[in-house]
PLY file of the C-alpha trace (Angstrom):
ply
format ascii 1.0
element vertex 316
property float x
property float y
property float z
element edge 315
property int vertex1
property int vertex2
end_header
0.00 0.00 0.00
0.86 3.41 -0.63
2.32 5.35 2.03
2.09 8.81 3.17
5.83 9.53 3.55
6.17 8.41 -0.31
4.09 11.02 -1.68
5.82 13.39 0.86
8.94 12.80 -0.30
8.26 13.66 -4.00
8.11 17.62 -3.06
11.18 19.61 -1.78
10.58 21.04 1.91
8.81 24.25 0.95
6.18 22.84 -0.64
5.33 19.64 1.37
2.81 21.03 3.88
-0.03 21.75 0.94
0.43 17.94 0.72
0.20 16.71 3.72
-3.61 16.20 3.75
-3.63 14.00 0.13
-0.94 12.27 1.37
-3.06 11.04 4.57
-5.10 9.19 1.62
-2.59 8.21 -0.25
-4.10 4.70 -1.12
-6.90 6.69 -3.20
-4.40 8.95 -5.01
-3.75 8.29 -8.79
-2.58 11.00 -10.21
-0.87 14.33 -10.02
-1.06 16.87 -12.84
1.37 19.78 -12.25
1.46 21.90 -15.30
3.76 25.67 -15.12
1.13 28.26 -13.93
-1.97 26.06 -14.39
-4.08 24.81 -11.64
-2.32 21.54 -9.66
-5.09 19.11 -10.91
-5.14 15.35 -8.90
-7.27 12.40 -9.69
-8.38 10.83 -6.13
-11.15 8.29 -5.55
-11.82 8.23 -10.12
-12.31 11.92 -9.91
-10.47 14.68 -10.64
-9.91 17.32 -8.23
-8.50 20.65 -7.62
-5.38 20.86 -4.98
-6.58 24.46 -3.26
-3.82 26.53 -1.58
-5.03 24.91 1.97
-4.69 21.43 0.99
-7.77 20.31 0.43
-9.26 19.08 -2.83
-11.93 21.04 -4.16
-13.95 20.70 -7.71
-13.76 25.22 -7.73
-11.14 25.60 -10.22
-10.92 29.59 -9.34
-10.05 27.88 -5.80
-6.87 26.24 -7.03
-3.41 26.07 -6.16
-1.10 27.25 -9.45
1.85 26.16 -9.88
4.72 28.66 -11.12
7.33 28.02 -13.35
10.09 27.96 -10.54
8.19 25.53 -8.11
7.80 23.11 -10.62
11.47 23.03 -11.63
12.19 22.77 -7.92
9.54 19.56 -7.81
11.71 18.31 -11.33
15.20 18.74 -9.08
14.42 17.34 -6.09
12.49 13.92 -8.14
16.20 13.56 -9.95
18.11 14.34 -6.82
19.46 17.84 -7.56
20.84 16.58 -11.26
18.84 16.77 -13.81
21.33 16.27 -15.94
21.98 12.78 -14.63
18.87 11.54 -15.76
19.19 12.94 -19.35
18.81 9.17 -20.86
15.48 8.72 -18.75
13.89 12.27 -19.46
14.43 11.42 -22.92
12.33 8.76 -23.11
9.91 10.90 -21.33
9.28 9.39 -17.88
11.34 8.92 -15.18
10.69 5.93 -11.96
11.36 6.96 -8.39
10.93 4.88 -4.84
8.05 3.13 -4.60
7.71 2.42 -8.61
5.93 5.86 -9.13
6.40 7.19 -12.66
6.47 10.92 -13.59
5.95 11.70 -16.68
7.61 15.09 -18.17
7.18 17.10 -21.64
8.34 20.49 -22.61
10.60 21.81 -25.40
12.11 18.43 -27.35
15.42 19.16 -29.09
15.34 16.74 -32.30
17.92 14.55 -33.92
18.34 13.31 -37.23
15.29 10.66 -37.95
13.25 12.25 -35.72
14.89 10.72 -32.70
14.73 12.98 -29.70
18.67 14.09 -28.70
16.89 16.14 -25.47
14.32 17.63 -23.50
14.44 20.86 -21.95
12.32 23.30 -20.56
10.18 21.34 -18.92
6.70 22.57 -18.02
4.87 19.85 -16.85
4.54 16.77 -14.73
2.04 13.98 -14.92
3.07 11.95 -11.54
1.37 8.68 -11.48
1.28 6.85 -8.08
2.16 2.59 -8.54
-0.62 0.68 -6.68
0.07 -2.64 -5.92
-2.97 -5.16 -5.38
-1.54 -8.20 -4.03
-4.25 -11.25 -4.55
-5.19 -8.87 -8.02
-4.72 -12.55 -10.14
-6.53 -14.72 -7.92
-9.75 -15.49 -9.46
-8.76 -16.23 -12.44
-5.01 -18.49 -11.46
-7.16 -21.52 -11.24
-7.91 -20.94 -15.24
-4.10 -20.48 -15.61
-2.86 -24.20 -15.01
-3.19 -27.63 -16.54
-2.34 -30.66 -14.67
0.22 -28.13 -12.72
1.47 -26.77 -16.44
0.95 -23.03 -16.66
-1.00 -21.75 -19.75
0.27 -19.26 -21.94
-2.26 -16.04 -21.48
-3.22 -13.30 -23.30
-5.22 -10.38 -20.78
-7.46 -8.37 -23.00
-8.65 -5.28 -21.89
-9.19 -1.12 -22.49
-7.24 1.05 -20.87
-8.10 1.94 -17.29
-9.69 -1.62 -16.64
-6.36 -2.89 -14.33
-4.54 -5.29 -16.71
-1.19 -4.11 -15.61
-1.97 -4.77 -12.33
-3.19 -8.54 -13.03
-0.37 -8.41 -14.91
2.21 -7.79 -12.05
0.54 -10.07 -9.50
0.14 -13.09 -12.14
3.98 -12.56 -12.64
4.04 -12.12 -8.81
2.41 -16.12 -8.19
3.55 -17.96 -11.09
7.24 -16.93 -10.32
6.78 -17.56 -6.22
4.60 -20.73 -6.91
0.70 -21.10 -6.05
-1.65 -24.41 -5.31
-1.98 -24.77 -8.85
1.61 -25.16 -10.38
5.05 -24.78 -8.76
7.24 -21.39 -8.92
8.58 -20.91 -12.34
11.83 -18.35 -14.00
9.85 -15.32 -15.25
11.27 -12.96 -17.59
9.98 -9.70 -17.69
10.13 -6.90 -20.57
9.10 -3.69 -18.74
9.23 -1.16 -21.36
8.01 1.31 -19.91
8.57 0.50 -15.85
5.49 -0.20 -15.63
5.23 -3.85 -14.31
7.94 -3.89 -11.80
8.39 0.27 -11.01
12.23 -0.26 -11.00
14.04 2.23 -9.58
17.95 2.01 -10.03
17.39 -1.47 -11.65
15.78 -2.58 -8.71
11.86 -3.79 -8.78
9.42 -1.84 -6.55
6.51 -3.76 -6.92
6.79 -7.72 -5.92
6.84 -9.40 -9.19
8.28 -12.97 -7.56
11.33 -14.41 -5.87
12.36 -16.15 -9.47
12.11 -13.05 -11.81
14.39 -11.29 -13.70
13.65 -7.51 -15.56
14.68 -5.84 -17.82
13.75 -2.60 -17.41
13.00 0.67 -19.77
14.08 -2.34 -22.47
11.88 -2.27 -26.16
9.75 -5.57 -25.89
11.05 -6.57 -29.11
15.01 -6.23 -28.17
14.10 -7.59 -25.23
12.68 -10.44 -25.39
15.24 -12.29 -26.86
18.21 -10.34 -24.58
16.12 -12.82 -21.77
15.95 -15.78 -23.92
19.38 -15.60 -24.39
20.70 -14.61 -21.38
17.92 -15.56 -18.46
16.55 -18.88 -19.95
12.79 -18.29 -18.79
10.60 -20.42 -18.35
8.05 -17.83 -18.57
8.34 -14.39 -20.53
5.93 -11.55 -19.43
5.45 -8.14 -21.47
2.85 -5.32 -21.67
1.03 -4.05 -24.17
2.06 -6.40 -27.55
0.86 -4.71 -30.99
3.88 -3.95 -33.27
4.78 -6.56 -35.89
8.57 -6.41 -34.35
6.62 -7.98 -31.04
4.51 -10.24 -32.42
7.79 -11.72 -34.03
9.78 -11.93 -30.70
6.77 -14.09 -29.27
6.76 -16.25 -31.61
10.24 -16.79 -30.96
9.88 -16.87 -27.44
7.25 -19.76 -27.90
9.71 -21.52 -30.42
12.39 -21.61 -27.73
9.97 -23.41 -25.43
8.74 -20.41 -23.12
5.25 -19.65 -21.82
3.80 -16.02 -22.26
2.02 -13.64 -20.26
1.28 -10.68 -22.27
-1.47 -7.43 -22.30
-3.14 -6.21 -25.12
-5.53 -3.42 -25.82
-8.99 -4.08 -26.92
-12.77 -4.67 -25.81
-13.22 -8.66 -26.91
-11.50 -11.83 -28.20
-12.75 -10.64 -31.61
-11.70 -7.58 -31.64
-8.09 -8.80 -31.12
-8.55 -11.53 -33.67
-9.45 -8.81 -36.21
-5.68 -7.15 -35.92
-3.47 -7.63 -38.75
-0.58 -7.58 -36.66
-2.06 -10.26 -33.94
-3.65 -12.59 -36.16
-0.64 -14.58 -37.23
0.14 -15.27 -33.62
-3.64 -16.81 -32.67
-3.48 -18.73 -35.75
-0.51 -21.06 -34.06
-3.05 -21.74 -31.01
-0.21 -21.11 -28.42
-2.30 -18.74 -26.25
-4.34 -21.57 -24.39
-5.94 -18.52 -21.97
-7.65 -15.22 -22.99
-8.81 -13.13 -20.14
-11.03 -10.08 -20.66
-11.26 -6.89 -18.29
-13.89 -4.40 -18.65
-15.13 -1.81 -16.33
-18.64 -2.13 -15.06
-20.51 0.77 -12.91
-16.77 1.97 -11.87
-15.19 -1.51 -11.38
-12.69 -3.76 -12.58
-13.88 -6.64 -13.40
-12.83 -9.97 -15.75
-15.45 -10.28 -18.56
-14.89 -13.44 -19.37
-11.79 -16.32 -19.81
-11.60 -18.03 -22.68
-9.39 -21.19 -24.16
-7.69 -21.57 -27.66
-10.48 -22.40 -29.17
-12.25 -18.75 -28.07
-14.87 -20.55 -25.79
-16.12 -19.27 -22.94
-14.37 -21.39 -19.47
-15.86 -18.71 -17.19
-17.88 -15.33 -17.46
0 1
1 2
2 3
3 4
4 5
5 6
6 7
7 8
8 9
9 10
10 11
11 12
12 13
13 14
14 15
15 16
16 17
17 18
18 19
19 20
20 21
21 22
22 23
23 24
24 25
25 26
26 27
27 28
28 29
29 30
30 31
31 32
32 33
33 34
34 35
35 36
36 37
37 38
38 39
39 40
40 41
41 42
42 43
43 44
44 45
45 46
46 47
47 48
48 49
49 50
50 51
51 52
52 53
53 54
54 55
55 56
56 57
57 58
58 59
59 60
60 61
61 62
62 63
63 64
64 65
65 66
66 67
67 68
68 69
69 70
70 71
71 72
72 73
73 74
74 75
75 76
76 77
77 78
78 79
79 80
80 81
81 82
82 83
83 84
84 85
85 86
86 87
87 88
88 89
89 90
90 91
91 92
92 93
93 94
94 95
95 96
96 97
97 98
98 99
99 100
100 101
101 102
102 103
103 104
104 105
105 106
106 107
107 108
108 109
109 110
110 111
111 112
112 113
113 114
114 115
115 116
116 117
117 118
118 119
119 120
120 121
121 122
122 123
123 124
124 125
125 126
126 127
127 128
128 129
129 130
130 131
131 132
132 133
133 134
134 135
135 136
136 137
137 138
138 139
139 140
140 141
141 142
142 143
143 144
144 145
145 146
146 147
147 148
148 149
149 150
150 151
151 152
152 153
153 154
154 155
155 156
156 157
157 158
158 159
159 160
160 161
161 162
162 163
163 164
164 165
165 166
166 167
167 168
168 169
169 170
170 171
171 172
172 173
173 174
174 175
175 176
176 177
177 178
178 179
179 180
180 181
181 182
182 183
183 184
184 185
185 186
186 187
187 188
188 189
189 190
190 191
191 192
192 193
193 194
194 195
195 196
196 197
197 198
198 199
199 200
200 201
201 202
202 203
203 204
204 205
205 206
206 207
207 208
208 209
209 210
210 211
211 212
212 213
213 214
214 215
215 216
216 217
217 218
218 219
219 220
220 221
221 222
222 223
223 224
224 225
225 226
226 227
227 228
228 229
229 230
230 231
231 232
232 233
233 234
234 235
235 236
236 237
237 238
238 239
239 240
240 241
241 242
242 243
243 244
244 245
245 246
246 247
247 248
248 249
249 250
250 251
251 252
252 253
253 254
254 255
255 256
256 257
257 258
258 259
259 260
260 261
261 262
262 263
263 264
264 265
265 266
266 267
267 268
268 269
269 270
270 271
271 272
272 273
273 274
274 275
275 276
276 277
277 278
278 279
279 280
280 281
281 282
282 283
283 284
284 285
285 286
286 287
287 288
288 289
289 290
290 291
291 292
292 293
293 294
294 295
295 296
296 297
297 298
298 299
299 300
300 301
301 302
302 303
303 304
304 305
305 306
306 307
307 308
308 309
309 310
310 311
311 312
312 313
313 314
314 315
């Protein structure tokens, strides 16, 4: 769970006092918003609030907290320890991981290289921080769907965004790799392109993802992927958000060199998923024995339905 002191410790000493009542609820914080001389906007509870000037969320935004230029660089020094300049090579991807497997994400003035690759980022005007909640127990109704006579199932989790599917994600990871009542602890390797699934910080997971996993972390899933076939020998490899052709191609060699996937795509249905061009080539070889579908139902997370290779419905 969350703690106070981690949300705290994201703010330099002069501004941690209008935090200190959010913080207090730090298990229903999201999201922070801080944008150069715009309103501090936080998403707490599935709603989006106003920070005002006392602390206190409030839906007036003529009430709100704004925060100038010179704050928010202090917020952007203190997050990379007084050196921006240190984190150059994570900026420039355009998100950064601190303690606790929070992410901030940053954008501002982008200084181009040839090919359209991005050399820098400077000026930076605003922060997205997005606050890591781990649900330990997230996989467990749908883990007995996941094994076979004790062999785990390669799965594919379905789902739009918002609906939770990195966070199954993360705590299937979590049990296959430990071991459960269905099937003992297997080697899990894990692409975490985008720090994500583990919330390294310093190349060290945040977020339990297992006792036998290894991660690579801020790693393209393509590249990847085979870096831990080569070099980790998993029996399980674990990546979120599959869709480019490149991917598709480094499962199906993951699958030829005899490991099991757990991977997260977008979409609303098993047909819908079926129906990309990209996808399709992988379903046709039948290696995904599992399909589990999120969707969000009167404001919950929920799993629409499992399904086996042959698309019917095991439970839903």
């Amino acid at each position: 769970m969350v703690q106070a002191e981690e949300i705290i410790g994201l703010f330099p000493d002069f501004l941690r006092g209008i935090w200190k009542r959010v913080a207090e609820e730090a298990k229903y914080l999201q999201e922070i918003r801080l944008r150069a001389d715009k309103p501090v906007i936080v998403r707490f509870r599935q709603k989006e609030w106003f920070l005002a000037s006392d602390g206190t969320l409030t839906g007036d935004a003529y009430r709100a907290f704004c925060i100038g230029r010179k704050e928010l660089d202090a917020v952007l020094n203190h997050i990379c320890r007084y050196s921006v300049y240190a984190y150059e090579d994570e900026l420039r991807q355009g998100f950064l991981t601190v303690p606790g497997g929070h992410r901030v994400g940053v954008a501002g003035q982008v200084i181009a290289g040839k090919e359209g690759s991005v050399l820098r980022l400077k000026q930076i005007a605003y922060l997205n921080i997005r606050i890591a909640h781990e649900i330990i127990g997230a996989a467990d109704a749908v883990l007995p769907f996941l094994y076979r006579d004790g062999q785990f199932l390669s799965v594919m989790i379905i789902s739009p965004p918002g609906c939770g599917k990195t966070t199954m994600l993360r705590d299937m990871i979590r049990q296959v790799s430990n071991g459960n009542p269905y099937g003992k602890g297997m080697c899990v390797g894990v692409v975490d392109e985008r720090s994500e699934i583990a919330g390294s910080y310093m190349g060290m997971a945040q977020n339990d993802v297992g006792i036998r996993t290894d991660v690579l972390d801020g790693c393209p899933k393509a590249a990847g992927m085979m870096m831990l076939i080569r070099s980790m020998t998993p029996r399980v490899v674990a990546a979120d958000e599959i869709g480019s052709v490149e991917d598709v191609q480094a499962l199906a060699q993951a699958l030829r060199c005899g490991s099991d996937l757990i991977v997260t795509i977008h979409g609303n249905s098993v047909e819908e998923v079926r129906r990309k061009k990209n996808i399709a080539p992988l379903l046709e070889q039948k290696e995904f024995k599992r399909f589990i579908v999120l969707a969000r139902r009167k404001g919950q997370c929920i799993v629409d339905g499992i399904f086996d290779e042959e698309y019917r419905l095991c439970c839903g």
